[in-house]
N, C-alpha and C positions, 0 to 999 in steps of 0.2 A: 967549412963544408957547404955552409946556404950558398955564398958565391959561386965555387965550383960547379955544384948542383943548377943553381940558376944560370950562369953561363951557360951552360950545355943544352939547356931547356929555350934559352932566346936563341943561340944560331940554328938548333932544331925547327924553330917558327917560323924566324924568317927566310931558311933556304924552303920549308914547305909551301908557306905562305906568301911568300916574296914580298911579305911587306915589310917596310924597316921603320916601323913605329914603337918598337918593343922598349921599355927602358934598359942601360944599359947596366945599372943595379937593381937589386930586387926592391920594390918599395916596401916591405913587408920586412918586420923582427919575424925571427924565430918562434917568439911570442905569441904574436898575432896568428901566425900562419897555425897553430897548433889548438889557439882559443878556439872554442868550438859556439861560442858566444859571437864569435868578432865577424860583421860584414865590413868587408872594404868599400867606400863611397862609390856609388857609380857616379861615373863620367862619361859624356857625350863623347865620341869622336870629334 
């Protein structure tokens, strides 16, 4: 279901956004995305 979900949510970005920097799997567990505790590391561009 995440895949699906996240598939639909990257081609949603990059036809708005026109950029094709999106990963092409979600980097996030199911896990993580639900811990209300959990920041993901920021990254530069």
């Amino acid at each position: 279901m995440l895949d699906e979900v996240y598939n639909d949510a990257e081609r949603q970005a990059k036809k708005k956004s026109g950029l094709n920097c999106f990963p092409q799997t979600c980097p996030y567990t199911i896990e993580k995305i639900l811990d209300v505790e959990y920041l993901p590391p920021f990254t530069y561009l």
